[in-house]
C-alpha positions, 0 to 999 in steps of 0.5 A: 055440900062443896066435896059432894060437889066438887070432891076431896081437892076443895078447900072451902074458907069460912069468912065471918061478916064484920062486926055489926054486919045486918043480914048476913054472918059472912060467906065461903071463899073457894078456888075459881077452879072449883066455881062452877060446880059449886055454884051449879049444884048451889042453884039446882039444890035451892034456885038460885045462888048470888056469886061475888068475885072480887078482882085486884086492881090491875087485871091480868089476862093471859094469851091463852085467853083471848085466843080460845074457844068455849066460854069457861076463863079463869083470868081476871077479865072474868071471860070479858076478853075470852076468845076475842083475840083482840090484844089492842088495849093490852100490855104484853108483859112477857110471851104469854101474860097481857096486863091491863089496869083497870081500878077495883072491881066486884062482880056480882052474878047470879045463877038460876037452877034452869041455868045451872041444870043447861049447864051441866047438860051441854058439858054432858053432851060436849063430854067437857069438863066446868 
């Protein structure tokens, strides 16, 4: 499933759950360079799929970031910063990283097979890559 979707380069981690855990035996760590795919074709293959990504306590968002266009981030800010261009809550730590602290975080989201399937089309028709 991960190699058909995102091919050979992915190298999916198995964790198990803690001991004891109820409903669930653990969960797959993948690249964030990967996620998008993967989680696409999880949606379109059963609906729906939950993503969990956990962030360190200091967040780290780049320039590049906050100055783009297009909606893929691959920073801590989880897109939140993407193209706004907006620095002033930020500490500049050298030519091109902004650091913010911002205490643990988890995000949790999830992705319908309709949402997915748009997706995929619109980088189609736009010929970027996820």
């Amino acid at each position: 499933m991960f190699k058909t979707a995102a091919g050979k380069a992915i190298r999916p981690t198995w964790i198990d759950a803690p001991p004891g855990s109820p409903g669930w035996a653990g969960y797959w760590t993948i690249s964030r360079q990967h996620l998008t795919v993967v989680a696409e074709a999880v949606a379109i293959r059963d609906s729906l799929v939950n993503v969990e990504m956990h962030y360190s306590t200091t967040e780290q968002c780049d320039r590049r970031c906050k100055n783009a266009k297009g909606d893929d981030c691959t920073c801590s800010c989880e897109g939140k910063n993407h193209g706004d261009g907006d620095h002033a809550s930020w500490t500049p730590v050298g030519d091109t990283t902004l650091v913010k602290s911002s205490g643990t975080r988890i995000a949790t989201r999830q992705l319908t097979r309709a949402e997915a399937e748009a997706a995929r089309l619109q980088r189609s028709l736009n010929g970027s890559q996820p």
